[in-house]
PDB file of N, CA, C and O in Angstrom:
ATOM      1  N   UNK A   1       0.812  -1.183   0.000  1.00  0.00           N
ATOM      2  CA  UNK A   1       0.000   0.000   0.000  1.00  0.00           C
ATOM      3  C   UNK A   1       0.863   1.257   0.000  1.00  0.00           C
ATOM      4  O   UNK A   1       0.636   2.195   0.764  1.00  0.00           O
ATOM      5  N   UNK A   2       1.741   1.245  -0.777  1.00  0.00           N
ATOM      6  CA  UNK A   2       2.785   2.359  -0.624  1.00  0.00           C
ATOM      7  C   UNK A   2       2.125   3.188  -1.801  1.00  0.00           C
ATOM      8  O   UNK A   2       1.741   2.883  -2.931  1.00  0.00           O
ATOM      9  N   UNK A   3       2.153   4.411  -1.041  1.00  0.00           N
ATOM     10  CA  UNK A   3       1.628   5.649  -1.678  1.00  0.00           C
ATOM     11  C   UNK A   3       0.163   6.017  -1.791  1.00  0.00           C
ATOM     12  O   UNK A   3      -0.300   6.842  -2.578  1.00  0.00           O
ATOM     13  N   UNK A   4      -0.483   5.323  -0.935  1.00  0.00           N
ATOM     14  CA  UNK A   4      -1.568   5.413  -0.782  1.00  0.00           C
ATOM     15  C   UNK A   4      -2.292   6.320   0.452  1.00  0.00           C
ATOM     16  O   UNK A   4      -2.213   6.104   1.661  1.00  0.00           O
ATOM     17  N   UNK A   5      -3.070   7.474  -0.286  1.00  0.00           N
ATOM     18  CA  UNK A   5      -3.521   9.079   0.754  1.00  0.00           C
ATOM     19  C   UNK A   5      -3.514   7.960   1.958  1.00  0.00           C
ATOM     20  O   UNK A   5      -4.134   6.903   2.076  1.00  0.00           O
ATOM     21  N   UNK A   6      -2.488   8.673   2.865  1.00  0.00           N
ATOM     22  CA  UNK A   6      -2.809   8.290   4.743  1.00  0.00           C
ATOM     23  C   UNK A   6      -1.746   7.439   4.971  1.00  0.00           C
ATOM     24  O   UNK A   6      -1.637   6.809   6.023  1.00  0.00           O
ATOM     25  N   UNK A   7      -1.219   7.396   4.366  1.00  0.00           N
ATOM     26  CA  UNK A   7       0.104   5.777   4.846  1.00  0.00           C
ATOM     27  C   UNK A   7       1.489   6.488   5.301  1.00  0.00           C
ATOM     28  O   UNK A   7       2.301   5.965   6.064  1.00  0.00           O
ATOM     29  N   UNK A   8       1.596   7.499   4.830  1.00  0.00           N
ATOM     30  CA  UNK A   8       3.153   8.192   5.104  1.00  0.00           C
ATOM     31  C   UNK A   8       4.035   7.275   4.629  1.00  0.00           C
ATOM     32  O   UNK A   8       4.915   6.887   5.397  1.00  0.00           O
ATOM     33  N   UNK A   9       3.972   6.754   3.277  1.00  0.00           N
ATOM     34  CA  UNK A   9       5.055   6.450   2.402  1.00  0.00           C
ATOM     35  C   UNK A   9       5.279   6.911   1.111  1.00  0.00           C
ATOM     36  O   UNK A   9       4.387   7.414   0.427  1.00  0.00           O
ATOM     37  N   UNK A  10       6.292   6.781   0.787  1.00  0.00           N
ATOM     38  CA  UNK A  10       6.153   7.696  -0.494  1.00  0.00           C
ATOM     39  C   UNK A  10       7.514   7.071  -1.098  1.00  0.00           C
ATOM     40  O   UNK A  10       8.018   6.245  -0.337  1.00  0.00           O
ATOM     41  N   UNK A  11       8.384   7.338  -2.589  1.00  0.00           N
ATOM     42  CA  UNK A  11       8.902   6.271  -3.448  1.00  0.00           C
ATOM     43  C   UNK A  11      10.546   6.557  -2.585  1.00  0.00           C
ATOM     44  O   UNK A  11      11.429   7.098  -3.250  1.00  0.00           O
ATOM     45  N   UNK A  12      10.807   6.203  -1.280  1.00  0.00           N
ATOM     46  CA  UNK A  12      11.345   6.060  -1.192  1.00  0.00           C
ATOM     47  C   UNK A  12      11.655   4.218   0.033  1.00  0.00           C
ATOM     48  O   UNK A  12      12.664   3.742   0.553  1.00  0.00           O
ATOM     49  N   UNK A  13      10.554   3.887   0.002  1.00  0.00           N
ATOM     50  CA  UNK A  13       9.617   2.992   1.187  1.00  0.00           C
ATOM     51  C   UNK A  13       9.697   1.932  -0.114  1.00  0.00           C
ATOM     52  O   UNK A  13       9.886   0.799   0.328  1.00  0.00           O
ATOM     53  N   UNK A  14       9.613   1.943  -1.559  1.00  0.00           N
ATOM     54  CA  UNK A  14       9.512   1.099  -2.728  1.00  0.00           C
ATOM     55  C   UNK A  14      11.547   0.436  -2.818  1.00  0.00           C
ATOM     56  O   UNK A  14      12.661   0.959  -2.839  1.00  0.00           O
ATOM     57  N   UNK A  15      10.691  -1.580  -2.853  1.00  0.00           N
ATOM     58  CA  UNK A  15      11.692  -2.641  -2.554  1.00  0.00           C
ATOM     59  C   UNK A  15      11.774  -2.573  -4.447  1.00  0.00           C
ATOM     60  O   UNK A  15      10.926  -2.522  -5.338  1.00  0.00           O
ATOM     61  N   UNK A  16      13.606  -2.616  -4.389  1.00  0.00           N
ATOM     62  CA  UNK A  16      13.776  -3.069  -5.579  1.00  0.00           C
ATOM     63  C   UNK A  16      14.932  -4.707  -5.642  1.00  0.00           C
ATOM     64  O   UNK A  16      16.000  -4.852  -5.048  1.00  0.00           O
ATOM     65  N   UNK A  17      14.352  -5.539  -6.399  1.00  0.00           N
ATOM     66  CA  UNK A  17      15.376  -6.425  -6.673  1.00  0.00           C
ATOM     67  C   UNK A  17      16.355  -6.779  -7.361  1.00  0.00           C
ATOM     68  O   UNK A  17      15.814  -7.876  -7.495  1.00  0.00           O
ATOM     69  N   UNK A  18      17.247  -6.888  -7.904  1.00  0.00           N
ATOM     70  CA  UNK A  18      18.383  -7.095  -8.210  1.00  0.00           C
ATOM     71  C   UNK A  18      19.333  -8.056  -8.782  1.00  0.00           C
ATOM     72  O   UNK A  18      20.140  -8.594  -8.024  1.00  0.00           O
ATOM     73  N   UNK A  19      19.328  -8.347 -10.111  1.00  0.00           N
ATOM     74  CA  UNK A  19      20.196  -9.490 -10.384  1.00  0.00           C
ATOM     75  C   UNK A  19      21.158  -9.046 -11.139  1.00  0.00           C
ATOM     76  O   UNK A  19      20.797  -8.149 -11.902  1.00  0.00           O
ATOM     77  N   UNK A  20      22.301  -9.363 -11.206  1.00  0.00           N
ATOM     78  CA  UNK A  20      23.691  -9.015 -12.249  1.00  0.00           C
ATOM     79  C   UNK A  20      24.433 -10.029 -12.393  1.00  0.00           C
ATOM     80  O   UNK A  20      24.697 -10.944 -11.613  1.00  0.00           O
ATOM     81  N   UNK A  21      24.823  -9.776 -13.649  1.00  0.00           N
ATOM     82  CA  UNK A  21      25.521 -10.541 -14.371  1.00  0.00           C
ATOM     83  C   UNK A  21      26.593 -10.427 -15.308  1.00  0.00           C
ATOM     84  O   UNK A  21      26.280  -9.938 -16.394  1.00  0.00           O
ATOM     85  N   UNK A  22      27.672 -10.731 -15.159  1.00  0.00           N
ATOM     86  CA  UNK A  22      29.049 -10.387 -16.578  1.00  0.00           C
ATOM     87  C   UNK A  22      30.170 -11.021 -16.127  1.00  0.00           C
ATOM     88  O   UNK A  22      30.421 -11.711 -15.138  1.00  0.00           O
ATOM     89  N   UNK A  23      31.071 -10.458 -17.507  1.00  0.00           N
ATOM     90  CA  UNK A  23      32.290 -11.013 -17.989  1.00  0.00           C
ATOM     91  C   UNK A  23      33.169  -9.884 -17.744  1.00  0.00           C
ATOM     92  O   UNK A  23      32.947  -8.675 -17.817  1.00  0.00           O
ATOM     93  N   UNK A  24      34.341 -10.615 -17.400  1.00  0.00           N
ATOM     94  CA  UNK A  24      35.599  -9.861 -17.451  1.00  0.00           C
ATOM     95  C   UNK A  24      36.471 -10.419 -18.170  1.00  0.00           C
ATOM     96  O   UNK A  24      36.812 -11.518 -17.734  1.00  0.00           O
ATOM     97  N   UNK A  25      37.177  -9.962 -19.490  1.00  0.00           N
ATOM     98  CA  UNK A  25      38.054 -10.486 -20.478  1.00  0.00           C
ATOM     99  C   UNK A  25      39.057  -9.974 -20.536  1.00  0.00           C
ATOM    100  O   UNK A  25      38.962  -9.164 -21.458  1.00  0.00           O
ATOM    101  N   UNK A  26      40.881  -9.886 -19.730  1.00  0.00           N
ATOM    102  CA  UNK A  26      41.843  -9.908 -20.079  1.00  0.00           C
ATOM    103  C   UNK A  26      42.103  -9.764 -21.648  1.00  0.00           C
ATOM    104  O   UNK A  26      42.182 -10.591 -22.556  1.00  0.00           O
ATOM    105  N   UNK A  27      42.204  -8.358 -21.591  1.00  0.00           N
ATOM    106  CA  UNK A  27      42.699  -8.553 -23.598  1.00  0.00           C
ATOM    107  C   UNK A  27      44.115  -8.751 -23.486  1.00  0.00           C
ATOM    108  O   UNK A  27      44.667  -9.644 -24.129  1.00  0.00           O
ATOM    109  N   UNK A  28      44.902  -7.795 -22.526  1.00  0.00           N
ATOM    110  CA  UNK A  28      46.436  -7.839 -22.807  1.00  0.00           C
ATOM    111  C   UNK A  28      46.657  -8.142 -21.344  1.00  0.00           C
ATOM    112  O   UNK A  28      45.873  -8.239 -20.400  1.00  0.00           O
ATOM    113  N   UNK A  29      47.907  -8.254 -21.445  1.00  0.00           N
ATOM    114  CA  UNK A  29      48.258  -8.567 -19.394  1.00  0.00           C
ATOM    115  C   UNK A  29      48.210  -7.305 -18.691  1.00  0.00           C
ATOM    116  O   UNK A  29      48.169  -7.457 -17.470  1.00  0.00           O
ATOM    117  N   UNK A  30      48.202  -5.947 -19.141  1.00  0.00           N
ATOM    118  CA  UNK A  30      47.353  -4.727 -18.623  1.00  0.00           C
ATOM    119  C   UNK A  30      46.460  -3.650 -19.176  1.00  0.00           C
ATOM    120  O   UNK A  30      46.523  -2.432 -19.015  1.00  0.00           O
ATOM    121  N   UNK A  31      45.242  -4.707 -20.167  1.00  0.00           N
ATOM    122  CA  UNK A  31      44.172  -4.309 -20.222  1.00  0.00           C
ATOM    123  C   UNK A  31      43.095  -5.272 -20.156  1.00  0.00           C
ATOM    124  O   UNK A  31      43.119  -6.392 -20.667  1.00  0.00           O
ATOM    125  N   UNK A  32      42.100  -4.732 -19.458  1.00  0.00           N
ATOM    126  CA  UNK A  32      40.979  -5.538 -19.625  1.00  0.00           C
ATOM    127  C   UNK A  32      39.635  -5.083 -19.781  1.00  0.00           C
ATOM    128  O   UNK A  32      39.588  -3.856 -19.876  1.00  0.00           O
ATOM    129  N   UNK A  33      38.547  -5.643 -19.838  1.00  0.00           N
ATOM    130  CA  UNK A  33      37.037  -5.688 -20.919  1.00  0.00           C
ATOM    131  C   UNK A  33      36.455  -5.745 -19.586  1.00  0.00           C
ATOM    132  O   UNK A  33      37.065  -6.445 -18.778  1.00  0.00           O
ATOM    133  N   UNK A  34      35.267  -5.080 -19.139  1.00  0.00           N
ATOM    134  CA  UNK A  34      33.815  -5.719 -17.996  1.00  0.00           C
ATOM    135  C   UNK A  34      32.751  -5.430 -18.960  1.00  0.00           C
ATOM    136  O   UNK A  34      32.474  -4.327 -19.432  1.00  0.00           O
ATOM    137  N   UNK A  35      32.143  -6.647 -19.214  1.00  0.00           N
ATOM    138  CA  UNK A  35      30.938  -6.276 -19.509  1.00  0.00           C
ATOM    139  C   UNK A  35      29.834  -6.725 -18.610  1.00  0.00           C
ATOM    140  O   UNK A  35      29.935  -7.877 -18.190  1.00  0.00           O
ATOM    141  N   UNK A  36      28.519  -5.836 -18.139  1.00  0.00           N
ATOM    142  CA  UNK A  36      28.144  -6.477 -17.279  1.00  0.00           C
ATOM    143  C   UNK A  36      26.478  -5.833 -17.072  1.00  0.00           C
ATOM    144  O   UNK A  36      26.209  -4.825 -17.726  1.00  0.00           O
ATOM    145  N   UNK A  37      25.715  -6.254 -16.431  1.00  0.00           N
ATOM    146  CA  UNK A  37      24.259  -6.101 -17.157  1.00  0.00           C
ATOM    147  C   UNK A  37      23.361  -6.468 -15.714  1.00  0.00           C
ATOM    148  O   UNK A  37      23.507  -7.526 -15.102  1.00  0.00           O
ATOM    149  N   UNK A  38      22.536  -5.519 -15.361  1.00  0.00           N
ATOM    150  CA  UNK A  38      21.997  -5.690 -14.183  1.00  0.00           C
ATOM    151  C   UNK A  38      20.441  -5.668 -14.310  1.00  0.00           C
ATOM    152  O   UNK A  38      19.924  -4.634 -14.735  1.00  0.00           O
ATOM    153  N   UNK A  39      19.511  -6.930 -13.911  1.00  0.00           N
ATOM    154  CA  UNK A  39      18.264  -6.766 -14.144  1.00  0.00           C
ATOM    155  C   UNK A  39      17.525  -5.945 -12.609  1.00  0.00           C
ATOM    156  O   UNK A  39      17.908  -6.221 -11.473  1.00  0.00           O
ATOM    157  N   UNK A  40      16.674  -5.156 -12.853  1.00  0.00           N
ATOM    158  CA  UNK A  40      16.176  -4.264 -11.562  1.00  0.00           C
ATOM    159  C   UNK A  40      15.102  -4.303 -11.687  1.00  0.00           C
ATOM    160  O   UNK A  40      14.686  -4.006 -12.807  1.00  0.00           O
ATOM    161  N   UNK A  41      13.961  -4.735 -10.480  1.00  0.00           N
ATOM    162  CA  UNK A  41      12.357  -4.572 -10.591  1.00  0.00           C
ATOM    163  C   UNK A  41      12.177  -4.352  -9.671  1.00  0.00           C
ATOM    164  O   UNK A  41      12.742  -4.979  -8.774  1.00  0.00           O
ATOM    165  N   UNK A  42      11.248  -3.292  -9.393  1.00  0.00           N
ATOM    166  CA  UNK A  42      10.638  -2.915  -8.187  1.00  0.00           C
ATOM    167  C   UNK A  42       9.204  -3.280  -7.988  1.00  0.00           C
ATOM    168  O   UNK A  42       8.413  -3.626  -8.866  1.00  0.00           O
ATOM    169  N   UNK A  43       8.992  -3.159  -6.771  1.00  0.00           N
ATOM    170  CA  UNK A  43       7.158  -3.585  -6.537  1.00  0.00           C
ATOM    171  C   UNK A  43       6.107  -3.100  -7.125  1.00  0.00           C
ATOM    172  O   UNK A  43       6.103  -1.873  -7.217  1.00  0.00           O
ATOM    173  N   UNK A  44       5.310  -3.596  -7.507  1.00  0.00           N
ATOM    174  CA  UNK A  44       4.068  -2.296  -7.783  1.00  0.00           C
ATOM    175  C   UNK A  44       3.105  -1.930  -7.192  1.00  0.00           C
ATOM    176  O   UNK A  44       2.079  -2.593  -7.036  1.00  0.00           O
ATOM    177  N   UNK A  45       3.416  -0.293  -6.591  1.00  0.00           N
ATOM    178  CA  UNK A  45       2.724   0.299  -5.966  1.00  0.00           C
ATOM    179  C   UNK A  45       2.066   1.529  -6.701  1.00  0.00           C
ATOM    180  O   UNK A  45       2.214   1.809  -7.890  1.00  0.00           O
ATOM    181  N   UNK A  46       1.150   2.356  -5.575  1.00  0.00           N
ATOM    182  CA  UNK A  46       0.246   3.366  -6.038  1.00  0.00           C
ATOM    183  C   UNK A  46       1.255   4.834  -6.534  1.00  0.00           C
ATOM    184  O   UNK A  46       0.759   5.697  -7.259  1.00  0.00           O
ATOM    185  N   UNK A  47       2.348   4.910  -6.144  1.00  0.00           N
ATOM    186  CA  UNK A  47       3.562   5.520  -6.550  1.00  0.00           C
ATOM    187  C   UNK A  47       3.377   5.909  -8.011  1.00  0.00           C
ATOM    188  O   UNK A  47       3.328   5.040  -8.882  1.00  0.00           O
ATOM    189  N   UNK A  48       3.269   7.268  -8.299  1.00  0.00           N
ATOM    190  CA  UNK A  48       2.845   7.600  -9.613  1.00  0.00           C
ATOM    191  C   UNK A  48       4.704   6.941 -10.449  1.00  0.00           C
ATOM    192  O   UNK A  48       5.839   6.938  -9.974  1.00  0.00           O
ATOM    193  N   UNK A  49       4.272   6.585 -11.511  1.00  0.00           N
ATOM    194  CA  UNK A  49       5.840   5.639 -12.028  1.00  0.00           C
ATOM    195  C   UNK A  49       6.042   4.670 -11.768  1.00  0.00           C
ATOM    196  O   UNK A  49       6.686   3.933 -12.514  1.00  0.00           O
ATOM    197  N   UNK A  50       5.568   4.284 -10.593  1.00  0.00           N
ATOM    198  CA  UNK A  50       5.876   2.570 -10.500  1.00  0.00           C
ATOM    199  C   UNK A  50       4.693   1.939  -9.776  1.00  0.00           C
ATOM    200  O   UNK A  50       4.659   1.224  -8.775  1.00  0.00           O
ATOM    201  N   UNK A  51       3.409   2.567 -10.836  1.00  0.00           N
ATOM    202  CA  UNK A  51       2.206   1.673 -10.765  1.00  0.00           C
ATOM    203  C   UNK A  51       2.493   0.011 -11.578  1.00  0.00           C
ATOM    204  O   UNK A  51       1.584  -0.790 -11.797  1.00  0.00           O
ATOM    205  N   UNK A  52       3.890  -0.204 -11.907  1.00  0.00           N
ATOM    206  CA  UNK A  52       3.859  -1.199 -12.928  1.00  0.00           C
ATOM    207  C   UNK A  52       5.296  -1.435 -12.375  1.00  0.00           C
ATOM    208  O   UNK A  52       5.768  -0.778 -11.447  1.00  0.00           O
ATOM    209  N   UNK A  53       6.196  -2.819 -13.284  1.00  0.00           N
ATOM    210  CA  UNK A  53       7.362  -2.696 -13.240  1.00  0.00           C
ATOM    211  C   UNK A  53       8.298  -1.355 -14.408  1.00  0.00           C
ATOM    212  O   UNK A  53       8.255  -1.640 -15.605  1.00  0.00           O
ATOM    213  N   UNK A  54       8.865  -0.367 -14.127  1.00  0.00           N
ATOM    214  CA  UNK A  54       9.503   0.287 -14.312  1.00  0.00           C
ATOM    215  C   UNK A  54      10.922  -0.097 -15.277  1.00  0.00           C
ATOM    216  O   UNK A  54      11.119  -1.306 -15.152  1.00  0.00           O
ATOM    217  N   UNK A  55      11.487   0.245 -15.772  1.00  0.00           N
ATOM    218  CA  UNK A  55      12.965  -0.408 -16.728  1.00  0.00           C
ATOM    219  C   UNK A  55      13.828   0.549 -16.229  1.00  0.00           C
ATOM    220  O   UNK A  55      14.078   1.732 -16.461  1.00  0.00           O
ATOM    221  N   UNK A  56      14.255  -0.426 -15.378  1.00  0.00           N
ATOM    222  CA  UNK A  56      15.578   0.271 -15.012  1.00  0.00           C
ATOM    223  C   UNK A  56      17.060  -0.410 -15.112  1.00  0.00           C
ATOM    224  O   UNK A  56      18.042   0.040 -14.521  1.00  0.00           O
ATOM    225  N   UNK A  57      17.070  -1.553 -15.945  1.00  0.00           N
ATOM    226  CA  UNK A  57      18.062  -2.377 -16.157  1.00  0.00           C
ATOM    227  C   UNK A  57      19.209  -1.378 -16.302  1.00  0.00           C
ATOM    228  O   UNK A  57      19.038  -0.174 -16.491  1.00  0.00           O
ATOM    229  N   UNK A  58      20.522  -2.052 -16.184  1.00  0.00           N
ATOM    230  CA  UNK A  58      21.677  -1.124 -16.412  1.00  0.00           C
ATOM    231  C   UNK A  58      22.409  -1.867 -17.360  1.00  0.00           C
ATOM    232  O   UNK A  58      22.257  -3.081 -17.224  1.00  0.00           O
ATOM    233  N   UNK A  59      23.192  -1.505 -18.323  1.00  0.00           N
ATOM    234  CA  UNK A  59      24.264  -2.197 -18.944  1.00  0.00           C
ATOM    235  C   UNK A  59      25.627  -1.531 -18.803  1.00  0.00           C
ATOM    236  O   UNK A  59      25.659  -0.374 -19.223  1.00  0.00           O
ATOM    237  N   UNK A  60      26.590  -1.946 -18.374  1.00  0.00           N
ATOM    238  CA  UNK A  60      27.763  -1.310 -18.279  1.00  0.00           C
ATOM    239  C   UNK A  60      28.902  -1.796 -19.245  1.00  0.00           C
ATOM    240  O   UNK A  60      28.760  -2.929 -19.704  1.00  0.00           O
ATOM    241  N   UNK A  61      30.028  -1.068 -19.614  1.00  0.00           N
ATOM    242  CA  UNK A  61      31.139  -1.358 -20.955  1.00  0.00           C
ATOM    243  C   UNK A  61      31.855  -1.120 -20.076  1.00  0.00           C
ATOM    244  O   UNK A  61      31.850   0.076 -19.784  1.00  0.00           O
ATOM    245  N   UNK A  62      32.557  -1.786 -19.437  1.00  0.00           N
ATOM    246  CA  UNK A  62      34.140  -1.058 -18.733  1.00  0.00           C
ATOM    247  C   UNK A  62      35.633  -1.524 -19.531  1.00  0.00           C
ATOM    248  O   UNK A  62      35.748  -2.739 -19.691  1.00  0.00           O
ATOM    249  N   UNK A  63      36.832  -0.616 -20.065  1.00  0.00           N
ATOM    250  CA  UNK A  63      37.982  -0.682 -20.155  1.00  0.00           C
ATOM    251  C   UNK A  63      38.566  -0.581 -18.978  1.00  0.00           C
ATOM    252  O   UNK A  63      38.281   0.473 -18.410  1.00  0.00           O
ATOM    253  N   UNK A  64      39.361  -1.360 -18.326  1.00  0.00           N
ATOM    254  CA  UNK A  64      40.519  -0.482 -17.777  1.00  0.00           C
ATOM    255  C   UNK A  64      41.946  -0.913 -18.307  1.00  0.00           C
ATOM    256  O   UNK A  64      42.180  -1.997 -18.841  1.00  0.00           O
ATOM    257  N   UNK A  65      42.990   0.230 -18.050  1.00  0.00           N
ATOM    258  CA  UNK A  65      44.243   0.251 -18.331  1.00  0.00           C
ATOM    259  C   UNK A  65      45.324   0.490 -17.329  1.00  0.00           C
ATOM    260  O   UNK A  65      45.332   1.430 -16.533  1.00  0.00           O
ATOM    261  N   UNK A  66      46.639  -0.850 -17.479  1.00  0.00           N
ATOM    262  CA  UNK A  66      47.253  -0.350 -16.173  1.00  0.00           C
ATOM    263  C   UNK A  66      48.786   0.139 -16.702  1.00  0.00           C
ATOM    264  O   UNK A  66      49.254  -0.649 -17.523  1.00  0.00           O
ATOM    265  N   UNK A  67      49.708   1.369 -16.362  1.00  0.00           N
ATOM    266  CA  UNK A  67      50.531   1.858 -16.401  1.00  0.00           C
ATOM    267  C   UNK A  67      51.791   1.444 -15.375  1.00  0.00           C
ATOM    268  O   UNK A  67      52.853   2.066 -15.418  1.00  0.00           O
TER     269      UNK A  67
END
């Protein structure tokens, strides 16, 4: 019942869940690849925006380089 007149909650009281997933690929012996991809759903409440599940997945590209 989140967000509903009289409850004193509001979208910060809204559970989100969480799954991730990726690769890390060594290209050289000091560089490497993350690729990595996070599924996110939150509850559905009376919360104007997350009367439904919302898309908030993330995808991330990471390089890093070491000197």
């Amino acid at each position: 019942e989140i967000g509903k007149a009289g409850s004193n909650t509001n979208i910060a009281d809204i559970r989100f869940n969480t799954l991730g997933f990726g690769y890390i690929f060594y290209i050289l012996p000091n560089a490497k690849m993350m690729v990595w991809y996070d599924l996110v759903k939150n509850e559905i409440t009376q919360v104007p925006g997350f009367s439904s599940i919302a898309r908030n997945n993330i995808f991330t590209l990471r390089f890093q380089f070491r000197f």
